[in-house]
LUMKOLLUM-501134 format. One record per residue (C-alpha): y negated, x negated, z negated; residue in three letters. Coordinates in nm, 3 decimals. Layout:
// LUMKOLLUM-501134
PT,yy,xx,zz,code
PT,Y,X,Z,ALA
...
This chain:
// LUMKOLLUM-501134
PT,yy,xx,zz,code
PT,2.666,2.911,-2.183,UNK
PT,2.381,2.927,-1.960,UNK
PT,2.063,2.978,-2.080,UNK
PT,1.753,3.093,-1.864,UNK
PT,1.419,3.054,-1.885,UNK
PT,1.171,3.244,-1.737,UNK
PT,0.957,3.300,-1.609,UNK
PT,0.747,2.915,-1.568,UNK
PT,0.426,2.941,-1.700,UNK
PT,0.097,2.791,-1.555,UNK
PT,0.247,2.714,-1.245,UNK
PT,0.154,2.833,-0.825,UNK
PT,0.412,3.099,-0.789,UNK
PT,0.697,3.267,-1.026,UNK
PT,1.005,2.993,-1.049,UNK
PT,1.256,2.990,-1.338,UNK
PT,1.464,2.698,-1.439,UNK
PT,1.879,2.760,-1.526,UNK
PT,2.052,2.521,-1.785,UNK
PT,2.411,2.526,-1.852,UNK
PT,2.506,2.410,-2.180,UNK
PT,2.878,2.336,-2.211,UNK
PT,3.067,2.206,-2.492,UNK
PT,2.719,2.156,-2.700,UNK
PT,2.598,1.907,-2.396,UNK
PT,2.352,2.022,-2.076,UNK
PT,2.598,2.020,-1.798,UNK
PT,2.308,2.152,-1.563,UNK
PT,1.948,2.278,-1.508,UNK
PT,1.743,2.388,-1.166,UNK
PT,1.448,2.480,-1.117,UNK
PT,1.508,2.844,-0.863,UNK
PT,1.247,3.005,-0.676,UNK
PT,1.232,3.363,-0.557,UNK
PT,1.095,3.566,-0.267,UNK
PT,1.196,3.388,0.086,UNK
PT,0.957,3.535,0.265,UNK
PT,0.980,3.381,0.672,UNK
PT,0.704,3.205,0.820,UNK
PT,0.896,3.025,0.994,UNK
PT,1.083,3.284,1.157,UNK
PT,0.764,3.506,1.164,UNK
PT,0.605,3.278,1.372,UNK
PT,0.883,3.291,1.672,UNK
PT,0.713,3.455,1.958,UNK
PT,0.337,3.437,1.868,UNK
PT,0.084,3.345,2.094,UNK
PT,-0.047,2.974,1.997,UNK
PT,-0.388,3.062,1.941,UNK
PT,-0.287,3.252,1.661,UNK
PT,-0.032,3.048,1.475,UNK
PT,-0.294,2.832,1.230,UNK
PT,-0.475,3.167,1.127,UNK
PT,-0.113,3.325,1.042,UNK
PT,0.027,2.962,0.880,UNK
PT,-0.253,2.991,0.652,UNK
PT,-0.192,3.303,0.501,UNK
PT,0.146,3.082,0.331,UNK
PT,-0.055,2.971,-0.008,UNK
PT,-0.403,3.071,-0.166,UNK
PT,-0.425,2.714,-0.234,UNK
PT,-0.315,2.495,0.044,UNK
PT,-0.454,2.714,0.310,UNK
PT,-0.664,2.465,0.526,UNK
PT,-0.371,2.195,0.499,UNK
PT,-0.141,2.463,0.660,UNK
PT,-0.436,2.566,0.911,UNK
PT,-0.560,2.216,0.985,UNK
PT,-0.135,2.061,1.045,UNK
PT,-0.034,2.345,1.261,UNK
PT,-0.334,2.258,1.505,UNK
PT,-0.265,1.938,1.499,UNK
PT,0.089,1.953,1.601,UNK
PT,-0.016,2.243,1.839,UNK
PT,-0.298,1.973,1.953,UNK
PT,0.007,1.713,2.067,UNK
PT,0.164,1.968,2.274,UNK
PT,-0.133,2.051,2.469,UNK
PT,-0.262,1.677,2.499,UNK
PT,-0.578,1.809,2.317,UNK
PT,-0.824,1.506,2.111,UNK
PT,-1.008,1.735,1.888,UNK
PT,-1.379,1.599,1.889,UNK
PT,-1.550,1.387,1.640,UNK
PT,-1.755,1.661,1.486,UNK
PT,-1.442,1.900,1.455,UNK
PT,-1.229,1.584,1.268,UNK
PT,-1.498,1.571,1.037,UNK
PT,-1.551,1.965,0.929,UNK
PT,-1.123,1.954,0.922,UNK
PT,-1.110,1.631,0.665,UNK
PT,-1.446,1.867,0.478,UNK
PT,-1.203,2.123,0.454,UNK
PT,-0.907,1.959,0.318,UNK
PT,-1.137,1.779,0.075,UNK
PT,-1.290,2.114,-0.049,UNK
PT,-0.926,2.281,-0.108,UNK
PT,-0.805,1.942,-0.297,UNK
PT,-1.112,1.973,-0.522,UNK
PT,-1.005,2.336,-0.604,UNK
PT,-0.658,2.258,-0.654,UNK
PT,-0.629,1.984,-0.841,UNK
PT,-0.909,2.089,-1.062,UNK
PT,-0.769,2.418,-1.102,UNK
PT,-0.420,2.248,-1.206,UNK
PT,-0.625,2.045,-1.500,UNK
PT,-0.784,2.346,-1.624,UNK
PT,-0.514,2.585,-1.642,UNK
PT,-0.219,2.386,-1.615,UNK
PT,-0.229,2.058,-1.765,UNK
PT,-0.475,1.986,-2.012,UNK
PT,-0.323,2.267,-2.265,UNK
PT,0.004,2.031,-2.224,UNK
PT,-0.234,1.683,-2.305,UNK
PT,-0.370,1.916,-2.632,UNK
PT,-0.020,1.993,-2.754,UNK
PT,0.119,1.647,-2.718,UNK
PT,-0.171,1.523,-2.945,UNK
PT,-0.060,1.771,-3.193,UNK
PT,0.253,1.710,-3.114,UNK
PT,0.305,2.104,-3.101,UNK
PT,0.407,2.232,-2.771,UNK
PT,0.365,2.616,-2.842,UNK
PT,0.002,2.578,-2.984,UNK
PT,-0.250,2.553,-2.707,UNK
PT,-0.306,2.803,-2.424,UNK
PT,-0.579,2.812,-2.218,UNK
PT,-0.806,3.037,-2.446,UNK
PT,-0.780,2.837,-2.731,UNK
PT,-0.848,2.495,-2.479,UNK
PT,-1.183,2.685,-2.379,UNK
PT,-1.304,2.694,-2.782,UNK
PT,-1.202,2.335,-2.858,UNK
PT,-1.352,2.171,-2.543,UNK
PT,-1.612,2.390,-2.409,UNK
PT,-1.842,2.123,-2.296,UNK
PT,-1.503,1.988,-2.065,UNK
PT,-1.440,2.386,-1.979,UNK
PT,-1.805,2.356,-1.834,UNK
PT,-1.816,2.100,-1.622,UNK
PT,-1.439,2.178,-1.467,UNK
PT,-1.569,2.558,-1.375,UNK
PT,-1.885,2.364,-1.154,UNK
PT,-1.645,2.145,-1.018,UNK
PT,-1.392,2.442,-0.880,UNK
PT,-1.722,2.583,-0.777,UNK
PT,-1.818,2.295,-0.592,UNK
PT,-1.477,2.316,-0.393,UNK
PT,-1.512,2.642,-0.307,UNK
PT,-1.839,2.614,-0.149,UNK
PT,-1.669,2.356,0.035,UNK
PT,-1.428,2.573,0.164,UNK
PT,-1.672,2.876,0.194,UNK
PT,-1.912,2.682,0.398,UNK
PT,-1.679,2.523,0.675,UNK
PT,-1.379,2.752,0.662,UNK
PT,-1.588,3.052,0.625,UNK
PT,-1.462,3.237,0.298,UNK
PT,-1.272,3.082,-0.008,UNK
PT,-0.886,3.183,0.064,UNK
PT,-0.702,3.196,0.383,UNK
PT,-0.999,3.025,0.592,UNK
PT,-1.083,3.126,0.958,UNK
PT,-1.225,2.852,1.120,UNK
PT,-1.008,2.597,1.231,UNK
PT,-0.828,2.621,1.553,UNK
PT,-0.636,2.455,1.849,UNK
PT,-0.904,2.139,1.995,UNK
PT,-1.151,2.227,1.716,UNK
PT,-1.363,2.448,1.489,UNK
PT,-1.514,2.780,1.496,UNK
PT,-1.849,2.666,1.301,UNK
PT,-2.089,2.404,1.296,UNK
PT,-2.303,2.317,0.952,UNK
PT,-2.693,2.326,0.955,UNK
PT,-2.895,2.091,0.796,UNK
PT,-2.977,2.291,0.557,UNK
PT,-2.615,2.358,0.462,UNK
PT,-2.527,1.984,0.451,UNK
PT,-2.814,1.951,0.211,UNK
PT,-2.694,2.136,0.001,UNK
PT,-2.333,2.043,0.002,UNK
PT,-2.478,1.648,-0.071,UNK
PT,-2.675,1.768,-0.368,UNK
PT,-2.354,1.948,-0.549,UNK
PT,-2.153,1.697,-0.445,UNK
PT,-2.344,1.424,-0.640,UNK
PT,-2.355,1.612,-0.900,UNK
PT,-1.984,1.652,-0.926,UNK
PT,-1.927,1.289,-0.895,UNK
PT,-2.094,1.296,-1.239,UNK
PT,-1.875,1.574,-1.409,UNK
PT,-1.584,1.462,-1.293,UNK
PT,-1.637,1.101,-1.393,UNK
PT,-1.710,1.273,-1.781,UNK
PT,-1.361,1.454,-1.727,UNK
PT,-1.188,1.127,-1.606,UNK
PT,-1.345,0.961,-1.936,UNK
PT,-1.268,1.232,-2.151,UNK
PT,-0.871,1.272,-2.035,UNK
PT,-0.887,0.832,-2.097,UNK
PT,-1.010,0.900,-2.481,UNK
PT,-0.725,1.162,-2.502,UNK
PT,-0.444,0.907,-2.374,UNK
PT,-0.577,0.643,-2.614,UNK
PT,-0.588,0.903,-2.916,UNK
PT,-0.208,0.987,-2.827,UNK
PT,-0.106,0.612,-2.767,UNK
PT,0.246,0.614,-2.586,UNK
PT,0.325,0.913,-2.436,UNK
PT,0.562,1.131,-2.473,UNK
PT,0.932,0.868,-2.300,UNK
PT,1.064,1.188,-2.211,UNK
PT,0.849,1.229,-1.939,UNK
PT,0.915,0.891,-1.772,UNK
PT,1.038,0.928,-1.458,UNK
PT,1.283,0.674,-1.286,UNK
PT,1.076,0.518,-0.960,UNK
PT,1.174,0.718,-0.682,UNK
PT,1.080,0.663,-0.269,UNK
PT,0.724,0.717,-0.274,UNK
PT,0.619,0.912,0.077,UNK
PT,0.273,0.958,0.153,UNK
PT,0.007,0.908,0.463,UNK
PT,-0.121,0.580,0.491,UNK
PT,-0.427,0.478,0.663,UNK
PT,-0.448,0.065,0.674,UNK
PT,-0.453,0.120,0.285,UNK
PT,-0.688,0.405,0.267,UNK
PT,-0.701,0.695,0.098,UNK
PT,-0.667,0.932,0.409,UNK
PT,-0.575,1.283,0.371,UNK
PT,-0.624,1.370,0.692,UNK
PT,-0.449,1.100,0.940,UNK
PT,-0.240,0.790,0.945,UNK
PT,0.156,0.706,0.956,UNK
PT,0.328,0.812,0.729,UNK
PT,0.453,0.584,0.477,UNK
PT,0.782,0.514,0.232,UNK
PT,0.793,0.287,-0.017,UNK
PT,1.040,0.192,-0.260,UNK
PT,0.939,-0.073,-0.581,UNK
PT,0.608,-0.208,-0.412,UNK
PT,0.829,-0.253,-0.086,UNK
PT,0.697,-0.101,0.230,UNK
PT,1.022,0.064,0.363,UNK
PT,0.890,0.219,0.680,UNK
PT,0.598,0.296,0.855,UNK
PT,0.657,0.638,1.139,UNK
PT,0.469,0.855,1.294,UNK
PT,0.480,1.225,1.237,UNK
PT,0.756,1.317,1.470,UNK
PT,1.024,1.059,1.349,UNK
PT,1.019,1.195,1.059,UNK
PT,1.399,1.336,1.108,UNK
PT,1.510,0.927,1.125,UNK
PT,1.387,0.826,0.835,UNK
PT,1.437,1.194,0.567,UNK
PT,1.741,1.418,0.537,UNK
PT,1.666,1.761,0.535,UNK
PT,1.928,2.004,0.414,UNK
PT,1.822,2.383,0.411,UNK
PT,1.932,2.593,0.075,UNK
PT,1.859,2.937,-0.024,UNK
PT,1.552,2.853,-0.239,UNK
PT,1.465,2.597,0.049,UNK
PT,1.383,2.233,0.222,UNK
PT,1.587,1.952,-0.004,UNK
PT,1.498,1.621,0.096,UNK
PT,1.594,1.307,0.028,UNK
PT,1.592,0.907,0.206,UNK
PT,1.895,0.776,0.357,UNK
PT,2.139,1.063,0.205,UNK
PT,2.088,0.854,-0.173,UNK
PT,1.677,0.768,-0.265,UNK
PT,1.509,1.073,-0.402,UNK
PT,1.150,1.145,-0.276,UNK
PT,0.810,1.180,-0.455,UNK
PT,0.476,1.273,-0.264,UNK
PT,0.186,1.365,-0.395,UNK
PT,-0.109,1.211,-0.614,UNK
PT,0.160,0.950,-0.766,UNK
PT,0.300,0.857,-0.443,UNK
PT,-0.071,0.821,-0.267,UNK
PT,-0.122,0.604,-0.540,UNK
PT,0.108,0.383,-0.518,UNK
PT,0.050,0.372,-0.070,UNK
PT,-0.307,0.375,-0.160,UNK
PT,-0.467,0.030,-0.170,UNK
PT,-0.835,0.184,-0.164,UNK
PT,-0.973,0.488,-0.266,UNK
PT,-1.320,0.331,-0.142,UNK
PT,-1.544,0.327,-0.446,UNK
PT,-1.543,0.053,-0.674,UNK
PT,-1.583,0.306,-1.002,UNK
PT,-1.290,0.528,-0.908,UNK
PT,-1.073,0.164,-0.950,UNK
PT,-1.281,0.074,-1.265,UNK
PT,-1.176,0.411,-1.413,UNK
PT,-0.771,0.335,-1.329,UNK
PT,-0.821,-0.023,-1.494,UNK
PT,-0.938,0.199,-1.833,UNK
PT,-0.610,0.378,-1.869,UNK
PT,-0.317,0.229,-2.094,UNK
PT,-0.037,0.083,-1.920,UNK
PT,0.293,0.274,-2.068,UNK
PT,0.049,0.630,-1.895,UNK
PT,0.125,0.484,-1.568,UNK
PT,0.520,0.494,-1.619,UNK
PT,0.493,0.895,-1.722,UNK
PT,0.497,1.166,-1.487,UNK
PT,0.157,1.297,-1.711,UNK
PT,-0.016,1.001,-1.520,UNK
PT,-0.036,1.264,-1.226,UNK
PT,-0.297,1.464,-1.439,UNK
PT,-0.530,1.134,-1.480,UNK
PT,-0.488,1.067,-1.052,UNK
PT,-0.563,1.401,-0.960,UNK
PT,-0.884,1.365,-1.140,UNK
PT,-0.961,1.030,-0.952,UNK
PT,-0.866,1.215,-0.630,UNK
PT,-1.097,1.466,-0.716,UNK
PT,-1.376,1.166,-0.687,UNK
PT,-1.275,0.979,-0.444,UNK
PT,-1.290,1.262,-0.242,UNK
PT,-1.622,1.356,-0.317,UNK
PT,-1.736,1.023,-0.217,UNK
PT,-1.583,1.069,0.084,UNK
PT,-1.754,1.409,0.170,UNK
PT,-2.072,1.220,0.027,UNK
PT,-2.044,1.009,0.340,UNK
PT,-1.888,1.254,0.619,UNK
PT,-2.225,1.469,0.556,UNK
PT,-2.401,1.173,0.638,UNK
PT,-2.272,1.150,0.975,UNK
PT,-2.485,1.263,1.215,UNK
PT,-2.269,1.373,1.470,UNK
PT,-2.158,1.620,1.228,UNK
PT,-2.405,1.890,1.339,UNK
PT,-2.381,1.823,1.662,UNK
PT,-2.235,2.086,1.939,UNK
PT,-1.915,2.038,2.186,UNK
PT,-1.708,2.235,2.413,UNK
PT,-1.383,2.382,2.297,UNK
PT,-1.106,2.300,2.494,UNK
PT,-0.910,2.536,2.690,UNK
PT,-0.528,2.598,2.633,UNK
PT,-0.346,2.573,3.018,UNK
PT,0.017,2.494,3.024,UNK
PT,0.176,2.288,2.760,UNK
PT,0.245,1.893,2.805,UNK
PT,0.506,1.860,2.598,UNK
PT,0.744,2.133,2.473,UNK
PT,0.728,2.011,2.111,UNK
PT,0.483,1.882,1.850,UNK
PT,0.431,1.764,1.566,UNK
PT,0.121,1.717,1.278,UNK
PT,0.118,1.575,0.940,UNK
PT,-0.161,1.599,0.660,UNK
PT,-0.191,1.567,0.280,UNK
PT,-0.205,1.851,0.074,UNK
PT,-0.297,1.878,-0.285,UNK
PT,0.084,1.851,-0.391,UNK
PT,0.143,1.546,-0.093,UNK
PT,0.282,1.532,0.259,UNK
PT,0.260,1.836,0.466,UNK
PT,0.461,1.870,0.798,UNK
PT,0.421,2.124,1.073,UNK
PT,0.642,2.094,1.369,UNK
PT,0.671,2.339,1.668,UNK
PT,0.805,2.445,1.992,UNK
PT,0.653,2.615,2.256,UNK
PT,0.762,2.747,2.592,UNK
PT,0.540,2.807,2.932,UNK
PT,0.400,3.125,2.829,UNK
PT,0.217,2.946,2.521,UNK
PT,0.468,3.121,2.262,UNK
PT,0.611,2.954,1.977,UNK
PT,0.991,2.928,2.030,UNK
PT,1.043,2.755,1.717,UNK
PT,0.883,2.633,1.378,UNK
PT,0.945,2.403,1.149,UNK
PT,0.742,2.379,0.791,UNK
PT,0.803,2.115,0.542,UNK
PT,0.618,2.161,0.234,UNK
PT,0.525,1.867,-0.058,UNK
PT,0.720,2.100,-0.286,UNK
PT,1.026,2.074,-0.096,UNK
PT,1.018,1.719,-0.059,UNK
PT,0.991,1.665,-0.424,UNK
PT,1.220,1.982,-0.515,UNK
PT,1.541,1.695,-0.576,UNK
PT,1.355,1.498,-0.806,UNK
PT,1.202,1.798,-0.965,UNK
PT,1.532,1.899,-1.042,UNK
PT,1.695,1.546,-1.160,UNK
PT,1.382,1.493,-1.352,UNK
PT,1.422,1.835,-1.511,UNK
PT,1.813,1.755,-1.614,UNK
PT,1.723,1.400,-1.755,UNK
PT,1.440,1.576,-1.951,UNK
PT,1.660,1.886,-2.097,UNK
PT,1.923,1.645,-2.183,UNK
PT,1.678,1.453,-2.363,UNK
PT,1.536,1.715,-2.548,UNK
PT,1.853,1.906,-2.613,UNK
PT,2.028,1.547,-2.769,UNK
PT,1.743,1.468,-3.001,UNK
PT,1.688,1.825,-3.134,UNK
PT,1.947,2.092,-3.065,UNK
PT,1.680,2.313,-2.993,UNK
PT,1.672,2.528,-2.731,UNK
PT,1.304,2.650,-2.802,UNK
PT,1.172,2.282,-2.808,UNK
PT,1.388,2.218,-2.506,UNK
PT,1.211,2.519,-2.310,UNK
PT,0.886,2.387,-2.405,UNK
PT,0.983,2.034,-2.267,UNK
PT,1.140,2.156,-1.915,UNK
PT,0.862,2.397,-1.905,UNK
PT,0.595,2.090,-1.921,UNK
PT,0.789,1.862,-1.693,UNK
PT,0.783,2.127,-1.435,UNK
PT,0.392,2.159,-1.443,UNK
PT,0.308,1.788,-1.431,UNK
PT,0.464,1.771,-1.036,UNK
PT,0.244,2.095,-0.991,UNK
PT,0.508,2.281,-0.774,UNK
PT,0.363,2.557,-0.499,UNK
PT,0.635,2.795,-0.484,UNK
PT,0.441,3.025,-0.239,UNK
PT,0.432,2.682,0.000,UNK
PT,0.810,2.636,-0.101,UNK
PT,0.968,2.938,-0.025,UNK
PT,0.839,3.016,0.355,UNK
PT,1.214,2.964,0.473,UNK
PT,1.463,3.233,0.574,UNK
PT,1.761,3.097,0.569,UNK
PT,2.013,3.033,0.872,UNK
PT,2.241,3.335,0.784,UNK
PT,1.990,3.598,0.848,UNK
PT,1.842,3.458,1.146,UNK
């Protein structure tokens, strides 16, 4: 029997997930995504200077990660060091649309799930009825999107699908007057979003141990790593298996160190053909041996132990992302060479026929890697997305879960429910995910 269930609620995108039930046990269960829709193969014969505006046009939400990795890839090609002011309005930018996501992901998407779990009714809560019973959280989370988006509005130049960045730099510069203004909301969303990080700490105490259905089995943790800081925009990149530093590579080796198998519905990834992968605000965390302020590592010390084993621990770090990050903006406005004008380079002949970039995205590791010929058109792109990365364990998590569910109860409702909640907590970006076209129509 197979049994489908769809569409996936509260997530980026329209996925479904499949199970196959066979002789009263779950034989099965993916989670599919539609609409293939080419980026990839769209960007074969454009003109360089145009690939980061078109890249960014993949996702509503991750637009300035796709932007900001396809110039730097593009960047390697060309030789090109970005200046100092430039680096500092990209890592702005990336900042802003991390603010936006991963609060947007707590509103809509995950805090329903924390509700139900303390009423240990999964159907009860949607986002309406969240709104009535915390209002004063509902508040504060709508200034704190806001404050992202003037982020984003301000140095990318509108909200969605920013303009601004390009190949050796940016198209605006701040005013004073601007980075005034960004410092004062800014300081007041350190504020909010330390009363939502205390708030979503009383909720895990009033629920104890959480749900052991959502404990996930430690995968490879892959993430950017900066001497131990919490870097979204540069660094090696970083695997890690069990506290054990696995390997350290730059952007380009990637291919040694991750098997990448194309499928229909996209990128699956895994280490050495056997070690699933994980990226994202779990897997920073555990690369992560500073997030710079002292009271974003008092607030982790606050949460109960058996959280940190559950894949609803990813809630609780986006939050203390979400600060981190604004401390970090905090002190990239007070850089003074921020405002300060340069000379955009110009494009000649290309150094090297292939490049590539890396940056963190909301969901984790982002990799952009192209190839371009003498007449500065791309011959060939590559895009792996954090969705794809984590799409195996997404779907082994998602077995181990129904299985669960469907032993305990022998209810398919309750089982939906479950999958449907496991899927959310690894917030999946299907538009990101499904930019491929595969091989056979190429």
């Amino acid at each position: 029997m197979k049994k489908i269930i769809e569409p996936v609620t509260r997530i980026e995108g329209h996925g479904k997930i499949t199970v196959f039930i066979k002789d009263g046990e779950i034989s099965s269960a993916n989670f599919d995504m539609y609409l293939p829709r080419g980026f990839e193969k769209i960007l074969v014969g454009k003109l360089v200077e145009d690939v980061p505006r078109i890249t960014s046009r993949i996702c509503g939400l991750c637009s300035s990660a796709h932007a900001i990795v396809a110039c730097k890839a593009l960047e390697k090609i060309y030789d090109i060091s970005p200046s100092k002011p430039s680096t500092l309005m990209r890592k702005l930018l990336l900042i802003g649309e991390l603010i936006r996501s991963h609060s947007l992901h707590f509103f809509y998407f995950a805090f329903p799930d924390i509700l139900s779990i303390q009423g240990n009714n999964r159907e009860k809560y949607s986002v309406q009825q969240f709104s009535k019973i915390e209002p004063d959280l509902v508040e504060k989370m709508f200034r704190v999107i806001k404050i992202g988006n003037e982020l984003l509005d301000s140095i990318g130049g509108r909200v969605p699908h920013p303009v601004t960045s390009l190949i050796g730099g940016m198209s605006k510069n701040l005013t004073e007057k601007e980075v005034v203004g960004l410092q004062s909301n800014l300081r007041k969303g350190t504020n909010m979003v330390r009363g939502l990080t205390e708030k979503l700490i009383e909720y895990m105490n009033k629920i104890g141990e959480p749900p052991e259905i959502f404990n996930i089995k430690e995968p490879a943790f892959m993430g950017l790593n900066d001497n131990g800081n919490f870097n979204l925009y540069e660094g090696k990149i970083r695997l890690i298996k069990g506290k054990k530093t696995l390997a350290d590579f730059e952007p380009e080796q990637y291919t040694q160190f991750i098997n990448i198998e194309k499928k229909a519905q996209g990128i699956q990834a895994n280490l050495n053909g056997t070690e699933t992968l994980l990226t994202g605000p779990m897997a920073r965390n555990q690369i992560v041996e500073r997030y710079g302020v002292y009271e974003v590592h008092s607030l982790m010390d606050e949460v109960p132990n058996s959280w940190k084993e559950s894949l609803l621990y990813m809630n609780f770090l986006r939050l203390i992302e979400i600060l981190a990050s604004m401390y970090d903006a905090i002190l990239i406005l007070n850089d003074t060479e921020l405002t300060e004008g340069y000379e955009m380079p110009s494009l000649k002949k290309p150094v090297s026929p292939t490049g590539t970039g890396v940056v963190e995205a909301p969901r984790g590791t982002l990799i952009h890697q192209y190839s371009v010929n003498k007449n500065n058109t791309v011959e060939r792109a590559t895009i792996i997305t954090p969705t794809e990365l984590n799409l195996t364990t997404i779907d082994q998590k998602l077995l181990q879960t129904c299985r669960d569910s469907y032993q305990k109860t022998q209810d398919l409702d309750k089982l939906k429910e479950d999958a449907k909640m496991a899927i959310r907590t690894f917030d999946p970006c299907v538009s990101c995910a499904t930019h491929l076209v595969v091989d056979v129509i190429s």
